[in-house]
C-alpha positions as CSV (number, residue, x, y, z in Angstrom):
1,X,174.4,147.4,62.1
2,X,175.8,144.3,64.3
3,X,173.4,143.0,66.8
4,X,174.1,143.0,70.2
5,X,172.5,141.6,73.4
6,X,173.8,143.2,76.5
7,X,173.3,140.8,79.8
8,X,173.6,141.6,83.5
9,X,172.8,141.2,87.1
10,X,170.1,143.3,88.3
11,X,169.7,144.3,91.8
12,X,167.5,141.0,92.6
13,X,170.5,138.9,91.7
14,X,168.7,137.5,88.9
15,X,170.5,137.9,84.8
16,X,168.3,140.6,82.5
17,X,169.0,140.9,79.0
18,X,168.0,143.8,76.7
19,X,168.6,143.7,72.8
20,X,170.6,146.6,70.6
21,X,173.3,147.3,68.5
22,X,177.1,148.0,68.7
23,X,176.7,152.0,67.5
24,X,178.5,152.8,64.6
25,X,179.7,155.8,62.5
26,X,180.7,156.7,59.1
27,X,184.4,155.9,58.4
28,X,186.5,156.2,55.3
29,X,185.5,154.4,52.1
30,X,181.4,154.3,53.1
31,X,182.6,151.8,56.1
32,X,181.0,151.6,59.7
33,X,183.0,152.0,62.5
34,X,183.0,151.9,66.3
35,X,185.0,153.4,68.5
36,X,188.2,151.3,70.0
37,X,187.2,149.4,72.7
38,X,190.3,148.5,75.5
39,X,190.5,145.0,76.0
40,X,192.7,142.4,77.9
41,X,192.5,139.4,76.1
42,X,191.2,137.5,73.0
43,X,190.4,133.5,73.0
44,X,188.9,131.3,70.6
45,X,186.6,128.2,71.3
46,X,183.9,125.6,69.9
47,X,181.6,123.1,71.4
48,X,180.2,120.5,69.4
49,X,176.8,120.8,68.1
50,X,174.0,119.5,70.7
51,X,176.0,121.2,73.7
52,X,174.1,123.3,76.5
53,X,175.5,124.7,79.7
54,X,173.6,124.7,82.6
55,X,173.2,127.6,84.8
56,X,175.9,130.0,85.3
57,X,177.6,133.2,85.3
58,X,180.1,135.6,83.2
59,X,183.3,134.5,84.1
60,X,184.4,138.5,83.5
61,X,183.1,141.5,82.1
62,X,183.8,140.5,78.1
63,X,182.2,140.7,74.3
64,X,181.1,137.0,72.9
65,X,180.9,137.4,69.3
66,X,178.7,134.2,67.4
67,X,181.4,132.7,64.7
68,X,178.7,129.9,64.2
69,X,176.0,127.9,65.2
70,X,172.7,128.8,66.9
71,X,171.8,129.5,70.5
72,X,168.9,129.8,73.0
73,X,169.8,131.8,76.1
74,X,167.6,131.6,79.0
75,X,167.6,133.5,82.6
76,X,165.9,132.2,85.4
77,X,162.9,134.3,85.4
78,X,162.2,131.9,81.8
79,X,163.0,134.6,79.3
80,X,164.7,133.6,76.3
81,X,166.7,135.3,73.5
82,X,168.6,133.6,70.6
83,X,171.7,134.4,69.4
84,X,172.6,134.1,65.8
85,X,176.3,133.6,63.5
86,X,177.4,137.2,63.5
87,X,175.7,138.2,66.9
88,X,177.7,139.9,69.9
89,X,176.5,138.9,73.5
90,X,177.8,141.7,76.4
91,X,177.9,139.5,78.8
92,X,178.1,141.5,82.1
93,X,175.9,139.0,84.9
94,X,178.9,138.2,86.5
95,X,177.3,137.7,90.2
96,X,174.1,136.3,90.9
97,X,171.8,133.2,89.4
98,X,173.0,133.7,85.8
99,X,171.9,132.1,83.0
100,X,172.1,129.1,80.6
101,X,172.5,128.5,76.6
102,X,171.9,125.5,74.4
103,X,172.9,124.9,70.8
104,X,169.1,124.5,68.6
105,X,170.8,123.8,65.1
106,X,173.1,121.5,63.5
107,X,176.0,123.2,63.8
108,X,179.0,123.5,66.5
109,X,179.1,126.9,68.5
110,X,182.3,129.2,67.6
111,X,183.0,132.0,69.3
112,X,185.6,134.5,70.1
113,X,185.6,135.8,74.1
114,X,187.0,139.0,74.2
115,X,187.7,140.2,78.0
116,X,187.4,143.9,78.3
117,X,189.5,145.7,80.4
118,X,188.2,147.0,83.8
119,X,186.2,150.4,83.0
120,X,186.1,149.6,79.2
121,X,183.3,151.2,77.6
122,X,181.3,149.3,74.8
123,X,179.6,151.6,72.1
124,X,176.7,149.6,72.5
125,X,173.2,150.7,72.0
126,X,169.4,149.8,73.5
127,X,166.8,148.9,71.0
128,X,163.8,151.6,71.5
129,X,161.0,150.2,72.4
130,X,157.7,150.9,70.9
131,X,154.6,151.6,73.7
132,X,152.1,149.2,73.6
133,X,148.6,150.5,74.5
């Protein structure tokens, strides 16, 4: 399973996150596979370790996947979620009061944005929540 954390504007303005998984199915030689997702464009970059970046928004619609390093999310209601080597952030909060990351290890932050293209969907998949009495 890869972890996922899908982030958007709600109708408040404010940035909501929820937690899942990119959905996967049985492929040839006991693989996992998703379906093909249509994207624009691939970039690579890395900010050195102790970076943050203050509050903001999703430049575009687009897949972050975690190369390295360690990362606290916050949106402005004061949730937090951490994102981990390996992760993939759907970030989709591109109006509205956004949100804002800083590094919490030693390492740099690498990542891979990958810009979907307009009406791209992303196999991606809620985490059920148990009730709580």
């Amino acid at each position: 399973m890869i972890r996922c954390v899908r982030l958007w504007t709600g109708p408040d303005r404010n940035s909501y996150f929820e937690e899942g998984t990119i959905d996967l199915a049985p492929g040839v030689r006991g693989d996992w596979l998703s379906e093909k997702i249509r994207v624009a464009s691939i970039s690579f970059q890395e900010t050195a370790s102790g970076g943050a970046f203050t509050w903001h928004t999703a430049p575009v619609r687009q897949l972050v996947i975690t190369l390295s390093g360690t990362l606290d999310f916050q949106t402005r209601e004061g949730k937090h979620f951490v994102l981990h080597p390996g992760d993939v952030l759907l970030a989709e909060d591109t109006a509205g009061t956004g949100h804002s990351w800083r590094l919490v290890d030693a390492s740099s932050w690498r990542r891979a944005y990958v810009v979907l293209e307009a009406g791209a969907e992303v196999p991606f998949r809620a985490e059920r929540r148990q009730a709580t009495s």
